[in-house]
N, C-alpha and C positions, 0 to 999 in steps of 0.2 A: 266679258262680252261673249254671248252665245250665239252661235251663226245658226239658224234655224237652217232644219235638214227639210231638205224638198225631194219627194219620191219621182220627181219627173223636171223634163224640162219645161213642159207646158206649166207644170204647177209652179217652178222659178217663176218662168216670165209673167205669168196671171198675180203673183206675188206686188208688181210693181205698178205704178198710177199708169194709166191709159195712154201717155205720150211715150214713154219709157218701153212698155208693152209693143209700139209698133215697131219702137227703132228695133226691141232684141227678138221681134218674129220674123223682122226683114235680114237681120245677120243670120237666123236660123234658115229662112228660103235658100239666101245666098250659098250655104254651107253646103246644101242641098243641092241645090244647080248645079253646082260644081262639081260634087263628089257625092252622087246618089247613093254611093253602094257605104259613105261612112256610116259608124257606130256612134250614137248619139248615147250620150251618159253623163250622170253629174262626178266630175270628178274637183277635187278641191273646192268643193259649195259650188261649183258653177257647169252651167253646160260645157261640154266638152265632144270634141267629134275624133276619131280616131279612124286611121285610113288604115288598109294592111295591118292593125295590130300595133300602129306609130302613133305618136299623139298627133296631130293636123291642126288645133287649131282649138282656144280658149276664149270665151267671151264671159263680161259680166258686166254689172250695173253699181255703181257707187252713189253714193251721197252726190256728189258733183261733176262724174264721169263715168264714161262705160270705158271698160279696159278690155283692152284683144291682147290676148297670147297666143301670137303666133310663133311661138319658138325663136332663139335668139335669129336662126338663118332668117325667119319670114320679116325680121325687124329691119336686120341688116342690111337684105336686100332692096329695101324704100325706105333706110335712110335720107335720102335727097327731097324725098316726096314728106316726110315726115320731121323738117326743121322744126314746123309752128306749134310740134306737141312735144307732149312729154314723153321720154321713151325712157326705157330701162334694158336692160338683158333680158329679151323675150318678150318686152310689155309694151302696149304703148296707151296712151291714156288719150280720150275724145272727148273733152269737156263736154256739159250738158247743155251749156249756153251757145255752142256754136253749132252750126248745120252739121249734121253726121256725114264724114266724106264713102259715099256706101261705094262709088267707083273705085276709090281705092282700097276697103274694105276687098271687094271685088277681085282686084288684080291681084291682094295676099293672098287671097285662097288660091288661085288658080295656081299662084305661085304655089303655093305649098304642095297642091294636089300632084304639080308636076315634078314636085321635089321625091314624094312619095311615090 
């Protein structure tokens, strides 16, 4: 399996059908809001933003989910809020079939901006 290489972030996301496309432009505003001054970059196939020179904060799209890597702290800290999904060390997975929760999407970044 070859992971196609994307020169940009806009060209990831334009990669994906039209529904898909809004959810991962609105985690990219959000990213934005929060932390103007991060570096926007594909790192591990996926967009990535880096605050200070730190990583801040991974997003992508799967077959059946978009996954946020917020670092294991950004998972940690909304454990509680995060029961009804999948979570890993550092991941956590947003099925496609449920409402994307963007408030709490949200509250991880600012978390992390402040963690940075």
């Amino acid at each position: 399996y070859q992971m196609k290489k994307y020169s940009t972030v806009k060209e990831y996301i334009a990669s994906f059908p039209s529904d898909i496309q809004v959810k991962l432009s609105k985690l990219r505003e959000i990213v934005f809001e929060y932390a103007p001054t991060a570096q926007e970059y594909l790192g591990y196939g996926m967009p990535g933003y880096k605050l200070n020179g730190k990583p801040l904060i991974y997003f992508a799209s799967f077959k059946n989910h978009l996954g946020i890597y917020p670092t294991p702290s950004g998972v940690d800290a909304f454990a509680s809020e995060l029961l009804e999904y999948k979570t890993a060390k550092g991941s956590i997975q947003f099925p496609h079939d449920k409402p994307f929760p963007f408030d709490l999407f949200t509250k991880i970044v600012k978390y992390r901006v402040q963690e940075l």
